[in-house]
ZANUFI-378285 format. One record per residue: residue number from 0; residue in one letter; x, y, z of N, C-alpha, C, O in turn. Coordinates in Angstrom, 2 decimals. Example, Ala and Ser with C-alpha at 12.3 -4.5 7.8 and 13.67 -1.06 7.14 Angstrom:
- 0	A	13.19	-5.69	7.80	12.30	-4.50	7.80	13.20	-3.30	7.80	14.24	-3.32	8.46
- 1	S	12.85	-2.25	7.08	13.67	-1.06	7.14	12.90	0.03	7.87	13.41	1.14	8.04
***
This chain:
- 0	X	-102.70	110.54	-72.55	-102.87	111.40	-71.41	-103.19	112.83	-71.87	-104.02	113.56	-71.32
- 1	X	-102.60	113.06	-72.71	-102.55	114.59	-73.48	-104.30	114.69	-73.91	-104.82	115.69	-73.42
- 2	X	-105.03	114.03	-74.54	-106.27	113.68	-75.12	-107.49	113.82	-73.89	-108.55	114.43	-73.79
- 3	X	-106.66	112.88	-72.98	-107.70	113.38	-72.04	-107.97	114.43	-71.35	-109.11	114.72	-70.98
- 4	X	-106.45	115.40	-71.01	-106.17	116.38	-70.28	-107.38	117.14	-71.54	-108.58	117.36	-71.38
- 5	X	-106.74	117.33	-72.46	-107.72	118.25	-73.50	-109.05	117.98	-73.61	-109.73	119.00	-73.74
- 6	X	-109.45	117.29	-73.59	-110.91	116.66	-73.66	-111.56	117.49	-72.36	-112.33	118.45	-72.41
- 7	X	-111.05	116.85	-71.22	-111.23	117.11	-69.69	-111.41	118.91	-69.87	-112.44	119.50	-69.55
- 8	X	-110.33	119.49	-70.38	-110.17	120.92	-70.75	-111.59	122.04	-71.15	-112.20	122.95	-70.60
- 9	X	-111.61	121.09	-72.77	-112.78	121.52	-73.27	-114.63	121.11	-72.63	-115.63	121.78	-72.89
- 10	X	-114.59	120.19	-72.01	-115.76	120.14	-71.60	-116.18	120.69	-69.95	-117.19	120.55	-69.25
- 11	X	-114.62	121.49	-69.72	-115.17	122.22	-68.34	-115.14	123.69	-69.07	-115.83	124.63	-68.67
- 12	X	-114.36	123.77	-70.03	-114.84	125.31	-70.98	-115.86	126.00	-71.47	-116.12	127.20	-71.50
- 13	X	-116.66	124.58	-72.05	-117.95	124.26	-72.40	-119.41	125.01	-71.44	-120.24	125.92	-71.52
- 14	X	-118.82	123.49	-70.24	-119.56	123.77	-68.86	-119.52	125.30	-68.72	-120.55	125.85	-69.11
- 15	X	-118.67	126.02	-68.31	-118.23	127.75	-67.72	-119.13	128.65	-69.07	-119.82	129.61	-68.74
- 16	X	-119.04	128.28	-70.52	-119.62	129.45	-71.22	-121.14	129.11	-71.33	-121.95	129.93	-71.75
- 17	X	-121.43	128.04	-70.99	-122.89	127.30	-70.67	-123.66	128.17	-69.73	-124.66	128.85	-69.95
- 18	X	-122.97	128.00	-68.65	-123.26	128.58	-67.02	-123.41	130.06	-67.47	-124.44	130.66	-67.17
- 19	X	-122.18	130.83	-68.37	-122.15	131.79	-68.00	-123.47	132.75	-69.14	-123.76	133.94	-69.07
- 20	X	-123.92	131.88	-69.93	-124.57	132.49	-70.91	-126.67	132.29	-70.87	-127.59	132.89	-71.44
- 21	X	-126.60	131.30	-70.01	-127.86	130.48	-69.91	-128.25	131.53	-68.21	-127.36	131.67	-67.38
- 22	X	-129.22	131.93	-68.06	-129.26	132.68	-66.93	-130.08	131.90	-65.93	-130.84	131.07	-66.43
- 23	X	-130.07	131.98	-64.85	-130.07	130.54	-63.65	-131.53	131.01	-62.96	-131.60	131.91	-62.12
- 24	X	-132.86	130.12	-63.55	-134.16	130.52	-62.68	-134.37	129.77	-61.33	-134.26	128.62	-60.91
- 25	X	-134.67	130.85	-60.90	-134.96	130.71	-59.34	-135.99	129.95	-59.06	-137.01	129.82	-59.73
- 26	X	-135.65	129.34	-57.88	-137.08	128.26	-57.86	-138.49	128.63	-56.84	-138.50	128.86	-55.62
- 27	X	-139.35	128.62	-57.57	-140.62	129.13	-57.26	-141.44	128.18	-56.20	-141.41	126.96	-56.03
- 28	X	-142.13	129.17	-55.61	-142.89	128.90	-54.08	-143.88	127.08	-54.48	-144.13	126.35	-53.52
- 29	X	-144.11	126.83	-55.29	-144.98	125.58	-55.33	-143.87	124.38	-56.00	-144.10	123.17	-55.94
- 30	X	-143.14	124.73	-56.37	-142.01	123.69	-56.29	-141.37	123.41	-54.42	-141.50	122.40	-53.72
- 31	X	-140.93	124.27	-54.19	-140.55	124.70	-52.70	-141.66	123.73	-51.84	-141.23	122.95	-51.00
- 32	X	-143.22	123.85	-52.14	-143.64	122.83	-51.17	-143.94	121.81	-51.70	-144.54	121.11	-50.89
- 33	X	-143.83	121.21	-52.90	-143.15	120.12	-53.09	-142.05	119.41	-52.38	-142.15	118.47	-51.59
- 34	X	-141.00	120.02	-52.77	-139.38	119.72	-51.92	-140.04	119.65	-50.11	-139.75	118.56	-49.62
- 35	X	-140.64	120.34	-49.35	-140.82	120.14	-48.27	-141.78	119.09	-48.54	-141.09	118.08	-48.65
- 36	X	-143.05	118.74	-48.72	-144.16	117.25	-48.67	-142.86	116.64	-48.44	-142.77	116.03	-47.38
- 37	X	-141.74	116.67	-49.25	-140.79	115.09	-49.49	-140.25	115.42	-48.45	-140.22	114.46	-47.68
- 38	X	-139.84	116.25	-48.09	-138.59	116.02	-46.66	-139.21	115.92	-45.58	-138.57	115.46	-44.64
- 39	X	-141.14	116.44	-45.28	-141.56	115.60	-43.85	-141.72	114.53	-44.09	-141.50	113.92	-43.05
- 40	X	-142.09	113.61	-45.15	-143.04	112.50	-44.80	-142.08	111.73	-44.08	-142.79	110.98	-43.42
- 41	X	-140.60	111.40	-43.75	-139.84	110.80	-43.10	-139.23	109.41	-43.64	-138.45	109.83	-44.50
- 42	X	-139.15	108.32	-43.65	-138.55	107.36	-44.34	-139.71	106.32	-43.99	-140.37	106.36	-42.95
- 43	X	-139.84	105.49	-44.89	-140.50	104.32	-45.03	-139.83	103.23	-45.35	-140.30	102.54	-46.26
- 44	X	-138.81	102.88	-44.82	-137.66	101.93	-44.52	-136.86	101.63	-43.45	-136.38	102.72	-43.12
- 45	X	-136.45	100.82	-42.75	-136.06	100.61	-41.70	-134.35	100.54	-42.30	-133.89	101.11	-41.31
- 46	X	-133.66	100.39	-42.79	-132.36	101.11	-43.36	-132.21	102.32	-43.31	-131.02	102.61	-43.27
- 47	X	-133.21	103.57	-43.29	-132.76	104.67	-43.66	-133.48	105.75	-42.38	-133.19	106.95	-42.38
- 48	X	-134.49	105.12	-41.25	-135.13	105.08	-40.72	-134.51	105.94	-39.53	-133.31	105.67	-39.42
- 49	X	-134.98	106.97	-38.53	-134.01	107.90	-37.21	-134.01	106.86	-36.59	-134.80	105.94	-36.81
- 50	X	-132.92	106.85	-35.50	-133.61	106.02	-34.56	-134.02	106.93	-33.42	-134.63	106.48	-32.46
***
């Protein structure tokens, strides 16, 4: 239990000096209409489909 607590420990320590050192790019206008094409075209499945 101890191993994992520590383990668990160090790889959210990891994560935080990762985050805090790597600086976070913003996402640019032709990605953006990418992400929208995908969210109109609507579903092409009847599982996932509005009703």
């Amino acid at each position: 239990m101890r191993t994992c607590f520590l383990l668990a420990a160090a790889i959210t320590g990891l994560g935080l000096a990762l985050r805090l050192a790597m600086p976070v790019t913003p996402v640019d206008d032709p990605f953006r209409d990418v992400l929208r094409a995908y969210a109109n075209t609507g579903s092409n499945t009847g599982e996932t489909r509005a009703p």
